[in-house]
C-alpha distance (Angstrom), angle and dihedral (degrees) to the residues before:
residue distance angle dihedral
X1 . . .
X2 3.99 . .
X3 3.68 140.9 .
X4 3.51 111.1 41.9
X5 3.87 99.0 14.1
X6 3.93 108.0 -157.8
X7 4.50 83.0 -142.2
X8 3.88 99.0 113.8
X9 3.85 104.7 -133.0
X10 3.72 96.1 48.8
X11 4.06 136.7 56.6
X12 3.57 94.1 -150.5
X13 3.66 153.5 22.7
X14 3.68 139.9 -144.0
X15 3.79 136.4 156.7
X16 3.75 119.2 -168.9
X17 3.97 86.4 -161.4
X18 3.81 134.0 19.1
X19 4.03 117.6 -139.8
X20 3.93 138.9 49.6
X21 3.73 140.7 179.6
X22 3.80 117.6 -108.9
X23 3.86 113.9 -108.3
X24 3.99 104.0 161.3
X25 3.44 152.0 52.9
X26 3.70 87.5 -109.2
X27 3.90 87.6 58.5
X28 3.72 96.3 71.0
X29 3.70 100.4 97.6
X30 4.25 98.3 17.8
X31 3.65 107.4 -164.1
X32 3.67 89.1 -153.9
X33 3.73 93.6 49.0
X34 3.69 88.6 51.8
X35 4.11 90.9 52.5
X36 3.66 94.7 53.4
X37 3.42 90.1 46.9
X38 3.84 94.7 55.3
X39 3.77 85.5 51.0
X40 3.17 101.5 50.1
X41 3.93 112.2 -107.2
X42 3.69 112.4 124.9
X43 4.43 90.5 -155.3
X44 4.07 93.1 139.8
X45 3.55 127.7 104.5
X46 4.13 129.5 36.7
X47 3.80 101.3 -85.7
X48 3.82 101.9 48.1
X49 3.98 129.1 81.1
X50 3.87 123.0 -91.8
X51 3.64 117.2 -130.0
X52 3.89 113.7 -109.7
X53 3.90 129.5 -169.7
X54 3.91 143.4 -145.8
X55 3.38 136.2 -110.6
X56 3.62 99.8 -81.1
X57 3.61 93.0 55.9
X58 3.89 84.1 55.5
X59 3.70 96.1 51.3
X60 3.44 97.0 64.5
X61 3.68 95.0 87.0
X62 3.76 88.1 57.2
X63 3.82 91.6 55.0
X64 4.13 83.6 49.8
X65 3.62 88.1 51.1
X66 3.80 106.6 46.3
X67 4.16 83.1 48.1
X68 4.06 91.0 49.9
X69 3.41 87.4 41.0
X70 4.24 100.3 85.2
X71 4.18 95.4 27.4
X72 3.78 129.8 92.9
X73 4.00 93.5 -126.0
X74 3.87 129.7 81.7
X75 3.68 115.0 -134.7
X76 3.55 116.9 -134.7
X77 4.10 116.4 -135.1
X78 3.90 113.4 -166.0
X79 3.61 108.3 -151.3
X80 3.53 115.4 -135.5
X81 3.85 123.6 -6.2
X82 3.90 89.1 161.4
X83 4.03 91.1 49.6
X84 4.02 149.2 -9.0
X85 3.57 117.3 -88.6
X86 3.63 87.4 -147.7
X87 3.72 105.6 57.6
X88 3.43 106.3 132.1
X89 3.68 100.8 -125.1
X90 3.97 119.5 143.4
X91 3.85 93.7 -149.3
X92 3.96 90.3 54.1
X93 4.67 89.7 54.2
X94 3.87 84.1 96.3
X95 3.87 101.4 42.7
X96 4.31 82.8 50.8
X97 3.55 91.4 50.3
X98 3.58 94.5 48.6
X99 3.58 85.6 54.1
X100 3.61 100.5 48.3
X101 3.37 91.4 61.2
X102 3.95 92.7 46.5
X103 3.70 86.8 63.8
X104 3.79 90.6 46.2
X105 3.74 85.3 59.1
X106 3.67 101.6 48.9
X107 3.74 102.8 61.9
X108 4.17 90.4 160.8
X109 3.89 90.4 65.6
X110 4.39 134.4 69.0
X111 3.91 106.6 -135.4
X112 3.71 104.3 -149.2
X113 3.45 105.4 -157.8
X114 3.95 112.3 -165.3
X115 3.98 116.7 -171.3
X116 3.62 132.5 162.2
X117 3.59 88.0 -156.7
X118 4.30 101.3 75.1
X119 3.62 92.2 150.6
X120 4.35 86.7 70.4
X121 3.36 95.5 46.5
X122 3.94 96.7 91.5
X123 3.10 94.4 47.3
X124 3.98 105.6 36.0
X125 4.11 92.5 44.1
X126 3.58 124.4 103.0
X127 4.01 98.7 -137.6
X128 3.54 111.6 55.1
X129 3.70 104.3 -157.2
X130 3.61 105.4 -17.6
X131 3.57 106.8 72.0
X132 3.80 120.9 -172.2
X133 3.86 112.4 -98.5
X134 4.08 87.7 -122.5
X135 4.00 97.2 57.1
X136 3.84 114.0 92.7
X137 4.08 117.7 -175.0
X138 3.50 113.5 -142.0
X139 4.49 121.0 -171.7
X140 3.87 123.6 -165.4
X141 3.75 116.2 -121.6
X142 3.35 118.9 -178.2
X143 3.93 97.0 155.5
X144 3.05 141.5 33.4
X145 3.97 95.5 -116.2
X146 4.11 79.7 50.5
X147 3.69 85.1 60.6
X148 4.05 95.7 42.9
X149 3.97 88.8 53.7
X150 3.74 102.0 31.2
X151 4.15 108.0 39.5
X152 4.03 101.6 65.3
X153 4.19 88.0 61.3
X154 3.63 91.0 49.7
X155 3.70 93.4 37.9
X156 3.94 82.2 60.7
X157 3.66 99.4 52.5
X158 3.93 122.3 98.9
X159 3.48 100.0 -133.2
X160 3.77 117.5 144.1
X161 3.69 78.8 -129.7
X162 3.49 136.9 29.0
X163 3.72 114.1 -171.6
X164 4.00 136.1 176.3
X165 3.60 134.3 -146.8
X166 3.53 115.5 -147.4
X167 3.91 94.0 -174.8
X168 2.81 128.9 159.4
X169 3.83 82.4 13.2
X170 4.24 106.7 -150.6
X171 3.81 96.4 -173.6
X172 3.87 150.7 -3.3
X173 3.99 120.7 -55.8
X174 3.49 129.0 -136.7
X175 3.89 101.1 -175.8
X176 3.98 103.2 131.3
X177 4.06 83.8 127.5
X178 3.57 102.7 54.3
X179 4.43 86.9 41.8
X180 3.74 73.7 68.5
X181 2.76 123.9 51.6
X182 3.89 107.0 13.6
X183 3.69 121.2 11.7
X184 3.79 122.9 86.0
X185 3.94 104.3 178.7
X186 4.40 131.7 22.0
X187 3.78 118.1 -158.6
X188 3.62 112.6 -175.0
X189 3.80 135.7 168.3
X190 4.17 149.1 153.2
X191 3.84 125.7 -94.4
X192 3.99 124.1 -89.3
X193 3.39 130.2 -161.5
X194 3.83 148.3 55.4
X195 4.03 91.8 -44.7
X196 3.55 100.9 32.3
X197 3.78 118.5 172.5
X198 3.69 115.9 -145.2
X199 3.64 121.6 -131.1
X200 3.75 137.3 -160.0
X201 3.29 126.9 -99.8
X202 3.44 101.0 -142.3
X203 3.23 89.6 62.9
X204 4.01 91.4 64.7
X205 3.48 87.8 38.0
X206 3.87 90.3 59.0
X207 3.65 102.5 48.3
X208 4.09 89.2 40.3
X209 3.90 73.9 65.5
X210 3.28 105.2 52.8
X211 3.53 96.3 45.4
X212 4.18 90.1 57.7
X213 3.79 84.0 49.3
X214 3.65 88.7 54.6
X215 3.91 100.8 32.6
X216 3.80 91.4 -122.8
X217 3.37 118.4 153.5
X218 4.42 119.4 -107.4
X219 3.25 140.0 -160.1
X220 3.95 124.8 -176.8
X221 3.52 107.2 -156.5
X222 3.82 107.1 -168.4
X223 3.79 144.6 -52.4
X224 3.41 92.5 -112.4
X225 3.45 123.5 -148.6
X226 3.34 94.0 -30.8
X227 3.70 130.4 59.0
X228 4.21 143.8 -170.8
X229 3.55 109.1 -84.2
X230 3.75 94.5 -144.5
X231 3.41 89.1 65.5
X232 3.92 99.5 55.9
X233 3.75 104.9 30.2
X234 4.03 99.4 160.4
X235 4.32 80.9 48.9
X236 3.68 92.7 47.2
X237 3.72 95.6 46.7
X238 3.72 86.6 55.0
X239 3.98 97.1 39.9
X240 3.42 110.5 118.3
X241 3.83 92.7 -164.6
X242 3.70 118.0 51.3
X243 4.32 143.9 161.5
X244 3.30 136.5 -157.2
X245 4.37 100.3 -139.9
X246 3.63 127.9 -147.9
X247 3.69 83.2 -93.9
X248 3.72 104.4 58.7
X249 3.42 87.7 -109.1
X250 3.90 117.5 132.1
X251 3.52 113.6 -136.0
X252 3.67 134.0 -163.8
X253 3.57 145.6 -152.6
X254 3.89 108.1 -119.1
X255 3.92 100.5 139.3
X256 3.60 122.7 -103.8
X257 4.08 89.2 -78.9
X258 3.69 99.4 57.2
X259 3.96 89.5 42.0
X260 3.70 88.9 56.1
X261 4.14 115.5 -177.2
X262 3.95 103.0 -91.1
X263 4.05 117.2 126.9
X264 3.28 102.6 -153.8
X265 3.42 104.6 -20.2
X266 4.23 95.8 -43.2
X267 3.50 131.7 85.7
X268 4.03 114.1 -136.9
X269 3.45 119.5 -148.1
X270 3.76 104.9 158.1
X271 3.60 118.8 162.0
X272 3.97 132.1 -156.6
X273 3.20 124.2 -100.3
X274 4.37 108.6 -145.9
X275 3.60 120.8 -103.3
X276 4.11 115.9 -109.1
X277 4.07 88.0 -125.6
């Protein structure tokens, strides 16, 4: 994971750590957990190790930079799909200060830092109230109670952009208030993987609206491994697996490749544009 990342909303990867504790309903079946697993580093849970890396692995931004450096496009740098920057974790202080001056010394990149622990982030980041204008903060709403608990300490961060991801989104989302007055950017998607949970799409629909009624920028991510029936009749007839959503909607299982990322018919990929102040 790095240059290039294949994640749709970013251009590249890096993780300064690899492991986290599960905190959410979005947890349950952790990607990244699953991927460490399969290569053998046992990083998961609050009483084991997290993985750590050497300088070369911390270089790479530098190499991103120096290329970004002379072109007319911003790389994006997600920041950490193999962890949370914000795990509150005393061994990890160093490894965060490290990276806070990292992103200090890549000017020519935006470090979007995704967390679903806001309520750390005032105390954990390295620039009190004067964050640099290429740090955006991103939180993970799956739920609405996610977004109840979890907006009003992003809402008080002073990113140039604040950002949620609303993958694998779990529920409907009431969040017209917070499009507002304090979110710049909504990435939202379905669930892949062996235990996928299928979601609604109304409920995608809905907050797709809400963020044209707003002007906030959105980004569908996928389907996941499940997909609107409707949509892929001769597949669905054949499906052998198959759900009735909250919706009415029957989805089926297709596999993240067949469902493909188009709501209705168009694939978003807004982006943000960064707050004045």
């Amino acid at each position: 994971m790095g240059q290039n990342s294949k994640i749709e909303w970013t251009t590249h990867t890096f993780n300064p750590w690899w492991g986290c504790t599960k905190v959410s309903e979005a947890c349950k079946h952790c990607y990244a957990e699953s991927w460490a697993k399969r290569v053998g580093q046992k990083v998961w849970g609050p009483s084991v190790d997290r993985r750590t890396f050497g300088d070369e692995h911390w270089k790479q931004p530098l190499r991103w930079n120096k290329l970004a450096s002379g072109g007319d496009t911003r790389p994006r740098v997600f920041c950490a799909s193999m962890a949370d920057v914000f795990e509150d974790r005393e061994e990890l202080s160093p490894w965060r200060a490290r990276l806070w001056e990292l992103i200090d010394d890549t000017p020519h990149l935006d470090w979007l830092l995704l967390t679903k622990r806001p309520q750390n982030v005032g105390r954990l980041a390295g620039w009190g109230g004067d964050w640099p204008a290429n740090v955006w903060l991103g939180t993970t709403v799956e739920l609405q109670a996610r977004a109840d608990e979890l907006l009003p300490h992003l809402s008080q961060i002073p990113a140039k952009v604040r950002f949620i991801s609303a993958e694998p989104l779990l529920g409907p989302l009431e969040i017209n208030d917070w499009l507002k007055s304090s979110i710049d950017w909504v990435i939202t998607g379905g669930e892949s993987g062996p235990k996928a949970r299928p979601a609604s799409p109304a409920w995608f629909r809905d907050l797709h609206m809400q963020c044209m009624q707003n002007e906030v920028a959105f980004h569908f991510k996928q389907w996941g491994d499940w997909a609107p029936g409707d949509g892929l009749n001769l597949l669905a007839a054949r499906a052998k697996h198959k759900k009735i959503v909250a919706d009415g909607t029957t989805m089926v299982r297709v596999g993240k490749k067949v469902a493909g990322r188009a709501l209705d018919g168009t694939e978003w990929d807004q982006l943000p544009v960064a707050r004045a102040n």
